[in-house]
N, C-alpha and C positions, 0 to 999 in steps of 0.2 A: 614314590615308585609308580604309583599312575599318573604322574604326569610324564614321566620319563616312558614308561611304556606308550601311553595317549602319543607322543612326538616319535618315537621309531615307528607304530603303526601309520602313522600321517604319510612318513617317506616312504615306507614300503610298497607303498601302491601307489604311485604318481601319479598317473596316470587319474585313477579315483577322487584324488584329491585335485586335481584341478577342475576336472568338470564340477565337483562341488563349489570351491572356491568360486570359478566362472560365474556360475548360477549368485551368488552371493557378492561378487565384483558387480555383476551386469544392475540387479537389481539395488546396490547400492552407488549407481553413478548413475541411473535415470532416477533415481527417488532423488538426488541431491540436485542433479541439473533442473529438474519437474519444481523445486523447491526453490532455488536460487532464482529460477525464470520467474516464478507468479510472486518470488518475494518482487524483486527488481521493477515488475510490471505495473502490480499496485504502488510502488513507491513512487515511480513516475505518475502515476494515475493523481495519486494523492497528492502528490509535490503541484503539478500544473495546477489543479482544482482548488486547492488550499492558496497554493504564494500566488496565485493570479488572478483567482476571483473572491473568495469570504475570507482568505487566512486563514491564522492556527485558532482564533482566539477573538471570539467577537467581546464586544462591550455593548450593553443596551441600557434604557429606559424603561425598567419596569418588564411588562410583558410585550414588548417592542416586537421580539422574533414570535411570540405566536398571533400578537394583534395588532399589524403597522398602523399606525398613523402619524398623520403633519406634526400632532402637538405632544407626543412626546420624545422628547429632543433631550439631550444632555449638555445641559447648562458649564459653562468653564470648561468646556473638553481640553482645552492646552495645560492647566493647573493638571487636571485629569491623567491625560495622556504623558507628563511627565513625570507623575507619580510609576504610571505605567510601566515607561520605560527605565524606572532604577530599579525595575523587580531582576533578579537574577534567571538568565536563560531567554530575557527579550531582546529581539535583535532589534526591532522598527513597532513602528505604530502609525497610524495616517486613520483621519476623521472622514465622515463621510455624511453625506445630506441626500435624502433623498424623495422622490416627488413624482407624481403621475402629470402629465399635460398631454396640451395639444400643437402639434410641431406644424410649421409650414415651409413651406418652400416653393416660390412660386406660388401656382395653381394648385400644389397638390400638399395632401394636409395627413395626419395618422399621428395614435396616438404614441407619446414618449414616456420611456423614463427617466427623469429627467435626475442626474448619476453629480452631486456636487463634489471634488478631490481637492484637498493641498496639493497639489501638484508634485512638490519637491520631496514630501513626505509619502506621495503613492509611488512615485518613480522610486522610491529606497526599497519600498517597504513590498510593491506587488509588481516592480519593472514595468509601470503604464506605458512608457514608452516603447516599449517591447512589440507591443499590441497594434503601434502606429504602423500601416501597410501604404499609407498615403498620406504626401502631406506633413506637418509637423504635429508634436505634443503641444497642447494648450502651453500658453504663456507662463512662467511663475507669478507673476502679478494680473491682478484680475484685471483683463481688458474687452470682456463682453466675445469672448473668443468659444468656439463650441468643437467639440472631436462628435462624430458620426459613427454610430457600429456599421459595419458593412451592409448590413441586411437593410438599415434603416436608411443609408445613405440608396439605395439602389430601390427601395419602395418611394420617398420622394426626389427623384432623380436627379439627387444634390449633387454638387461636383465643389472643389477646393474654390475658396473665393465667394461662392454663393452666401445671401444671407436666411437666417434660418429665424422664423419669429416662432417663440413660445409663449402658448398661454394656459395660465392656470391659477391656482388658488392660493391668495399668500395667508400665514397662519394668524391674523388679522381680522381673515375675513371678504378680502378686497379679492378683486378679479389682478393678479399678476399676470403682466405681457411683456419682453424684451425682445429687443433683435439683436442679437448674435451673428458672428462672421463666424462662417466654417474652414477650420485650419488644418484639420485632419482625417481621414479616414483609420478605425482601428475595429481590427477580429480577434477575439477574446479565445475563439477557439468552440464559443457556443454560439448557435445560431439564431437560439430566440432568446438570448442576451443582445447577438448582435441587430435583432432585427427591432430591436425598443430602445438601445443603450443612446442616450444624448449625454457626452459628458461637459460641463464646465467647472470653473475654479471653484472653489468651495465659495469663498469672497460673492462672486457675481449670482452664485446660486442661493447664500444666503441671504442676499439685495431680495431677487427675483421672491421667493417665500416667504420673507419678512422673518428671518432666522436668524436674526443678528448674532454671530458670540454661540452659535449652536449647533446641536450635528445631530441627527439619530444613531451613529453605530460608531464605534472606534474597534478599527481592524489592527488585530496584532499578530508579528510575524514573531517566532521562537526561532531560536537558534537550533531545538534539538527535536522534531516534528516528535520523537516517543516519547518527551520529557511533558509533553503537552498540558498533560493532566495535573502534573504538580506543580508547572505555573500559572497554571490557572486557579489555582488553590493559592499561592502566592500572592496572584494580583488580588483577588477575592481580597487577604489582608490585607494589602497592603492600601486597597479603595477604603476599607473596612466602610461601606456604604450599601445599607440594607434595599435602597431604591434602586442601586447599579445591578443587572442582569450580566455577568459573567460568564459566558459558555465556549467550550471547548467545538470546533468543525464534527467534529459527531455527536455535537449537541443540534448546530444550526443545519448539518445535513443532514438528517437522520436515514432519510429514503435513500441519500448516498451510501452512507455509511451501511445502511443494510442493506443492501444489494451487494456490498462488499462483503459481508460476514456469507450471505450464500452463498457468492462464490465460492470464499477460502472451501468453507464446508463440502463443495462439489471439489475443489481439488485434494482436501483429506481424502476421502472418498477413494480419486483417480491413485493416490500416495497407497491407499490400502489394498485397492488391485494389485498395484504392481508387486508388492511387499509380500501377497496370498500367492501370488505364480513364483517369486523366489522360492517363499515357505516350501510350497508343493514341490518342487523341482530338489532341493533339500531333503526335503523327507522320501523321497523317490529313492534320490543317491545314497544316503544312509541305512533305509532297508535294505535297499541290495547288498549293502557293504555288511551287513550283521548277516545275510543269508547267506553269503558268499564264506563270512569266516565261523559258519557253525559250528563243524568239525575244532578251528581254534578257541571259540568262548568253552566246548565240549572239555577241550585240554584241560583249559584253566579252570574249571569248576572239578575236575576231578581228583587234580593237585591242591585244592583245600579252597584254591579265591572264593571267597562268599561271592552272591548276588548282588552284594550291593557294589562292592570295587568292580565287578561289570559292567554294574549299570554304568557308577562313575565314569568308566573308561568310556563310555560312547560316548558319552555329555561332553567330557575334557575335549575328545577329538574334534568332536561340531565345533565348539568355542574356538579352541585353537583352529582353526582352519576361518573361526568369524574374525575372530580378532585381527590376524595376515588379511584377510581379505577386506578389511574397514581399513587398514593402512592403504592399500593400493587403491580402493573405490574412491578414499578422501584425496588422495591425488588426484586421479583421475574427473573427479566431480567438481575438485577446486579449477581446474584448468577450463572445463567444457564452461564452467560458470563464471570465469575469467576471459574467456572468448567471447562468447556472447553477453559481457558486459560492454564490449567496446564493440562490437559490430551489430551484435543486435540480431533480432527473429524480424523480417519486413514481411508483412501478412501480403496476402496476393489483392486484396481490396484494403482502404481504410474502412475502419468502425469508428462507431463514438461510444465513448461510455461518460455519463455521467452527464451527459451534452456536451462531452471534450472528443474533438477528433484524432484517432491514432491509427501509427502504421506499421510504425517499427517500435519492438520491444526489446527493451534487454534487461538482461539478469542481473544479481547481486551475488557478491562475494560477499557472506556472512557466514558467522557460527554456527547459528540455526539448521542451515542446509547441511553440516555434517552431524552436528548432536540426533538430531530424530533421527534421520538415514541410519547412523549408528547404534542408537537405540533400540530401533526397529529391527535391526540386521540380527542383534544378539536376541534381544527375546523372540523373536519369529525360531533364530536356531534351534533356541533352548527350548522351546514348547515342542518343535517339531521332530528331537531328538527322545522324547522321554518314550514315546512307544517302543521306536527302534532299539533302544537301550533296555526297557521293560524285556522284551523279547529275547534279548538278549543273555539276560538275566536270569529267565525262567526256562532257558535251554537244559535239558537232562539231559547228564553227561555220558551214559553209554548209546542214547540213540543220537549222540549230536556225535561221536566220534565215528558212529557209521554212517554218517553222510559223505557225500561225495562235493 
């Protein structure tokens, strides 16, 4: 009986109930759009940063990522790395060497990092070739051939064809020197990557360091960037090797990854404004609505309804009037979130975050953006309905029938 009464009061005043629902439409299809856009935004953020520079999923030697050095290296990386790849949920793997020197060119000299790849294995696994802006990708077979980061090509005024001598320290002991032909120019997207990146083959960079057969890091790409953590718990078994350092990109990026958790945090935040001005706007609408029908709660308390099937009756109404209004917001929120997945928010400047340059953002179509929006929409209602309804309820019936 009070739900059947709750739903004839809803239609009787249309009028009332739309501006309510409105308030409840508007605020739940900028909380879903608000939600779908910073999902969408960090997922590109992440995607670029992850599959094109460290991966899902580093491998090390010990205490590697908190204390680089020459000599510890990972001995049998290819035995290794095809243990790796039978774990379930990896898509690629690609080894890497890595080394500080001194680069020349011509006359002019600065220091390198000198970046060793499988070529065929980074092109799977982080699209190296992608990065190439000039020029070709290194060789698949080691031929003494070197790629330039932009920054680095443009500090010694290298150009395609130039030769590039590097020297440095092989893990030996000995003074390491090669000359290299420059075959490519490539932008990572970071600038003080690209202003130190020297790459070559893994092969000629493990000649150059005396690394025969070794690699400091093995980068793994996942197939499922949220599955992250449980194959990295996977491959942990499956290395079952207490020397091998196994970590997850918010293990090796930490400073990235928390600057991301503040974010989301400032956009909780912006999610809980907008969600406070529906409330408010809600509880606005429903007072007016219980002071408007004093005289009728007056009725019904006089004909026997207790207070509490009063009260019920406001509560049903807000709900009923939430629930229609999470049906049309979640249409509406899926579409806005649908559009701006394929054309995107293009900022009036590019930013960088992370050391990655961006312009344009777009959204995601997920679950997440209607489950909290909806969430939100019903208990903001429901909180914001119980005074209105209190009030309602503690109405006396001879001076609530002489109201006007």
């Amino acid at each position: 009986m009070t739900l059947k009464i709750a739903f004839r009061n809803i239609f009787r005043q249309k009028r009332r109930t739309i501006l309510t629902a409105l308030a409840m439409i508007v605020g739940f299809t900028l909380s879903s759009v608000f939600i779908g856009w910073s999902d969408g935004a960090y997922s590109d953020i992440i995607a670029m940063f992850t599959q094109n520079r460290i991966g899902h999923i580093q491998v090390h030697r010990g205490d590697y990522l908190d204390k680089p050095s020459l000599y510890k290296t990972i001995a049998g990386y290819e035995s290794i790395g095809a243990t790796i790849g039978n774990v379930e949920g990896v898509e690629a793997w690609t080894p890497r060497v890595y080394s500080a020197g001194l680069g020349s060119v011509s006359e002019k000299s600065t220091t390198v990092q000198i970046i060793g790849v499988d070529v065929a294995r980074e092109v799977e696994a982080t699209r190296f070739d992608r990065e190439i802006i000039d020029g070709k990708v290194i060789s698949a077979q080691p031929a003494r051939e070197a790629v330039l980061g932009k920054g680095l090509a443009r500090n010694l005024s290298a150009a395609i064809g130039d030769e590039l001598v590097i020297v440095s320290q092989g893990a030996d002991g000995s003074i390491a020197n090669e000359l290299y032909k420059i075959v490519g120019i490539a932008e990572s997207g970071d600038d003080i990557t690209d202003r130190m990146a020297c790459y070559l083959h893994i092969v000629d960079a493990q000649e150059l360091l005396v690394l025969e057969g070794r690699s400091h890091e093995i980068v793994v790409i996942v197939s499922n960037i949220n599955r992250v953590h449980k194959i990295t718990k996977g491959i942990k078994t499956a290395l079952d090797d207490s020397t091998l350092d196994v970590a997850p990109w918010q293990v090796v990026a930490k400073d990235f990854y928390r600057a991301m958790q503040a974010d989301k945090q400032g956009d909780a935040i912006g999610r809980i404004i907008i969600m406070l001005i529906v409330a408010i706007g809600v509880l606005n609408t429903v007072l007016m609505s219980v002071l408007e029908r004093t005289s009728e709660y007056g009725v019904l308390k006089a004909v026997g309804t207790k207070p509490r099937q009063i009260f019920w009756l406001v509560v049903c109404e807000v709900l009923i009037i939430a629930l229609g209004s999470i049906v049309v917001g979640a249409g509406l929120g899926t579409a806005g979130n649908y559009l701006l997945s394929i054309y995107g928010i293009t900022m009036p400047q590019e930013f960088t975050y992370g050391g990655i340059k961006f312009q344009t953002m777009y959204a995601e179509v997920n679950v997440r953006s209607l489950i909290i929006p909806a969430i939100t929409v019903i208990l903001s209602s429901g909180i914001v309905s119980i005074f209105p309804a209190l009030k309602a309820a503690r109405i006396l019936p001879a001076r609530a029938m002489r109201a006007h």
